[in-house]
Backbone as CSV, one residue per row, in Angstrom:
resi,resn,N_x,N_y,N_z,CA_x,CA_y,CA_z,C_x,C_y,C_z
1,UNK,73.005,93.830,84.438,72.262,95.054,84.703,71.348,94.837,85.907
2,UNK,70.628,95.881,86.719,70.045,95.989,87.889,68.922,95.120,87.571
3,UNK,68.118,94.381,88.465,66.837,94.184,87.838,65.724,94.696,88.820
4,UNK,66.227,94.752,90.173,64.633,95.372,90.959,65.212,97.258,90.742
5,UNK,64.454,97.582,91.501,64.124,99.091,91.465,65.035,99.941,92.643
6,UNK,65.071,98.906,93.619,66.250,99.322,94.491,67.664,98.906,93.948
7,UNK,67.245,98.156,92.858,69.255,97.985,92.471,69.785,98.599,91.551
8,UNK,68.382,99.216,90.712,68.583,100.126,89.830,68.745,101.831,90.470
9,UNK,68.296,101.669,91.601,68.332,103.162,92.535,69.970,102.901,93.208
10,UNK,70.584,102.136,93.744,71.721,102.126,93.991,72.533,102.246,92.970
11,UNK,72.451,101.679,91.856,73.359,101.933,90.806,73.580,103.527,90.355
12,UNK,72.227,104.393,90.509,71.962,105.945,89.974,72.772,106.289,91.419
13,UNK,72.610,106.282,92.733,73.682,106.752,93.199,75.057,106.661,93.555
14,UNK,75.657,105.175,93.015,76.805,105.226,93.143,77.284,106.030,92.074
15,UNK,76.717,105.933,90.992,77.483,106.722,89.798,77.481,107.963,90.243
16,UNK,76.771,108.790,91.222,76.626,109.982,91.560,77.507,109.923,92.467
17,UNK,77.936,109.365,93.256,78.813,109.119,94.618,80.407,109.080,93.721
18,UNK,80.238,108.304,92.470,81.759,108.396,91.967,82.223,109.253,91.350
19,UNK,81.147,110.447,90.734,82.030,111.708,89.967,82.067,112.474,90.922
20,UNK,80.925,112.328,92.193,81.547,113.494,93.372,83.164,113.096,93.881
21,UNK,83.243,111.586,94.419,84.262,111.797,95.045,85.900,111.615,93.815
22,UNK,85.527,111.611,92.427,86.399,111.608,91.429,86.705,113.208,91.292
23,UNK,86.008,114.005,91.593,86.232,115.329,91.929,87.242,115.723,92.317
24,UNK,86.598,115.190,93.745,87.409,115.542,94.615,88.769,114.728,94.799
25,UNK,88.832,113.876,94.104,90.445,113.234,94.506,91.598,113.883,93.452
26,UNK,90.346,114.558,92.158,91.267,115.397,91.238,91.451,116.749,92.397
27,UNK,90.755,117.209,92.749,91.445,118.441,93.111,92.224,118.711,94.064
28,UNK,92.225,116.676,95.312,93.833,116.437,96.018,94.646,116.743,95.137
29,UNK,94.733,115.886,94.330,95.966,115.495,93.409,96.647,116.851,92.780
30,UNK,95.754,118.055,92.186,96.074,119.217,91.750,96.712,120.025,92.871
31,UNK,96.108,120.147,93.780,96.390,120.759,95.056,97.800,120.468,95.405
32,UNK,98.284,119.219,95.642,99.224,118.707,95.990,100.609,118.768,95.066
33,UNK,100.183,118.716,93.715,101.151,118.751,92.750,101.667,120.610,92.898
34,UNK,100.484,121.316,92.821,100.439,123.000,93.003,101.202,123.272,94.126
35,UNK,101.447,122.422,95.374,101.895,122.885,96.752,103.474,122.195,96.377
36,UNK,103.943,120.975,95.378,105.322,120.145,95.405,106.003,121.528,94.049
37,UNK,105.133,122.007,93.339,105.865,122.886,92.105,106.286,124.098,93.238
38,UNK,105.665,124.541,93.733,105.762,126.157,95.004,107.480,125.618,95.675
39,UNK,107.375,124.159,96.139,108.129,123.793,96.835,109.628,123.385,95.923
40,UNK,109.608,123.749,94.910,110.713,123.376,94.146,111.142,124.709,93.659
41,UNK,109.999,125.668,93.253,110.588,127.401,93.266,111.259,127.620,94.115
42,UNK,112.292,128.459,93.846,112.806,129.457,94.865,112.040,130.053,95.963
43,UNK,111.142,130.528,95.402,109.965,131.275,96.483,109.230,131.022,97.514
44,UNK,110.191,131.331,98.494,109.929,130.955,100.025,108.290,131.312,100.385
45,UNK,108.019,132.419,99.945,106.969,133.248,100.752,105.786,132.831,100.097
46,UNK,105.771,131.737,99.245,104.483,131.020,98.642,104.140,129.839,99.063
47,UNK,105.142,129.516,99.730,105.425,127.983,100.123,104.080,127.691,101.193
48,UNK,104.240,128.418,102.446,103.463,128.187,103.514,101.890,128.239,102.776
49,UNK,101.359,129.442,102.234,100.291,129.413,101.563,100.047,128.098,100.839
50,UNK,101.158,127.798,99.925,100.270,126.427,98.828,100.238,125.366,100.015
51,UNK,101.319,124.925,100.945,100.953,123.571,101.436,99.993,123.939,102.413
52,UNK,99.522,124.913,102.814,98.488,124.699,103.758,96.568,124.800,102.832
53,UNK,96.876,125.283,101.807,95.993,124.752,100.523,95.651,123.455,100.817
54,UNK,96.940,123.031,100.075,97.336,121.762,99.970,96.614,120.507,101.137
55,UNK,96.923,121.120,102.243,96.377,120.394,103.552,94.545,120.638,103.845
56,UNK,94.340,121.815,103.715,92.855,121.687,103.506,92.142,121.101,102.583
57,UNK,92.776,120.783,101.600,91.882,119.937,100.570,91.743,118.665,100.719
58,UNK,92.978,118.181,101.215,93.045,116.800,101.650,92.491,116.172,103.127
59,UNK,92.376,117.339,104.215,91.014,117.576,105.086,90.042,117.630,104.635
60,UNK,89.348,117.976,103.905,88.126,118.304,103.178,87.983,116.873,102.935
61,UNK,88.926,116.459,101.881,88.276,115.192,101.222,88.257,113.976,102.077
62,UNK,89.176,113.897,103.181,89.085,112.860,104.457,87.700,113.262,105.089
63,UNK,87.683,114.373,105.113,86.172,114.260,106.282,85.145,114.038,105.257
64,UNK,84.948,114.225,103.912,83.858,113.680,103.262,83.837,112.163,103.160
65,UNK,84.916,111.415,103.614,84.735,110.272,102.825,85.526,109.478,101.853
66,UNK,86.374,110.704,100.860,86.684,110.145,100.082,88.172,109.649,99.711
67,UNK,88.822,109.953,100.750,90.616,109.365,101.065,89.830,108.880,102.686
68,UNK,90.894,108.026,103.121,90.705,107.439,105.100,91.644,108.438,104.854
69,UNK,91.201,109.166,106.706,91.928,109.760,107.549,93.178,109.385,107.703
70,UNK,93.813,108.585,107.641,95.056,107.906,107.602,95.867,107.906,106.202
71,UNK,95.492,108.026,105.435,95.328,108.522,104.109,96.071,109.692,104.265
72,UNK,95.213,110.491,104.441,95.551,112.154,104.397,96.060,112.570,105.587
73,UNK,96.175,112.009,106.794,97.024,112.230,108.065,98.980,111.883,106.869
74,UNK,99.142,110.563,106.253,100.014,110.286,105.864,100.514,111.141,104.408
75,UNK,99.634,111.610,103.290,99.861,112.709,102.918,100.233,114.123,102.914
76,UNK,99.829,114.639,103.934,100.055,115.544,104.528,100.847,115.863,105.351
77,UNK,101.764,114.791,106.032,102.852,114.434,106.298,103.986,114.774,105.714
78,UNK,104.100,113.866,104.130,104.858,113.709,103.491,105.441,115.081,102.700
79,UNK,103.907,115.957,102.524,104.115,117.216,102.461,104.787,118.320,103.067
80,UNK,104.147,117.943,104.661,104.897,119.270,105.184,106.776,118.838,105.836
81,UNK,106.897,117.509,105.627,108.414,117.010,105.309,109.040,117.662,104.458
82,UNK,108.572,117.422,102.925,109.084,118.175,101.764,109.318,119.978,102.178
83,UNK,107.834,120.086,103.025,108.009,121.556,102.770,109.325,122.074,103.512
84,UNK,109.340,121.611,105.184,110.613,121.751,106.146,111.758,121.985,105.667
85,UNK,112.547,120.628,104.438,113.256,120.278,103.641,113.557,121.411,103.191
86,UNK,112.863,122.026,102.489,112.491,123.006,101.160,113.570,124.256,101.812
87,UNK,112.628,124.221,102.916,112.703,125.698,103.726,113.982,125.666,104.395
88,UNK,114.270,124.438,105.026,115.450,124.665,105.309,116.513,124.598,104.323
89,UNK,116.799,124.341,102.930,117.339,124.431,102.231,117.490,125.835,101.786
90,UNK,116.658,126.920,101.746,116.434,127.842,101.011,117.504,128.484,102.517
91,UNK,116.930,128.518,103.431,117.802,129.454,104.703,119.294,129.150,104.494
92,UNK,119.325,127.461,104.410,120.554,127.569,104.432,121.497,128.065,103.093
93,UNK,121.142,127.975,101.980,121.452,128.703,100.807,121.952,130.563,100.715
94,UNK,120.719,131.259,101.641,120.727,132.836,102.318,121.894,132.733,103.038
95,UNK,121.769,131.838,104.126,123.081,131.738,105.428,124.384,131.682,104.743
């Protein structure tokens, strides 16, 4: 356990620092799962909306801190791959 007053003050804000950024890595993770389900519907015209959701949240949470930029540069990636995929599957299905 802490024993000075500054180690006991760092300890009160990391625990505060870890349900913020536990937050926020739940509501990547939701975001992302919400933008891969859109992307497995049929439904073209939802697609662009969820992954660009999808991409602001994971901006959000890179510029706070709580994924590296490289992180979410490479997530977001992988996403709008899937999404391309998606989309071009669906055209070519219409075609």
């Amino acid at each position: 356990m802490a024993n000075t007053k500054s180690a006991r003050k760092a300890v009160r804000q990391s625990e505060r620092r870890r349900t913020r950024n536990r937050a926020v890595r739940t509501r990547v993770r939701t975001a992302t799962k919400a933008a891969l389900r859109v992307l497995a519907a049929p439904a073209v015209a939802a697609t662009a909306e969820a992954v660009s959701k999808a991409q602001s949240v994971i901006d959000r949470a890179a510029k706070r801190g709580v994924i590296h930029r490289r992180t979410a540069a490479r997530r977001k990636s992988r996403l709008m791959r899937r999404a391309a995929r998606a989309l071009a599957a669906a055209s070519g299905e219409q075609a």
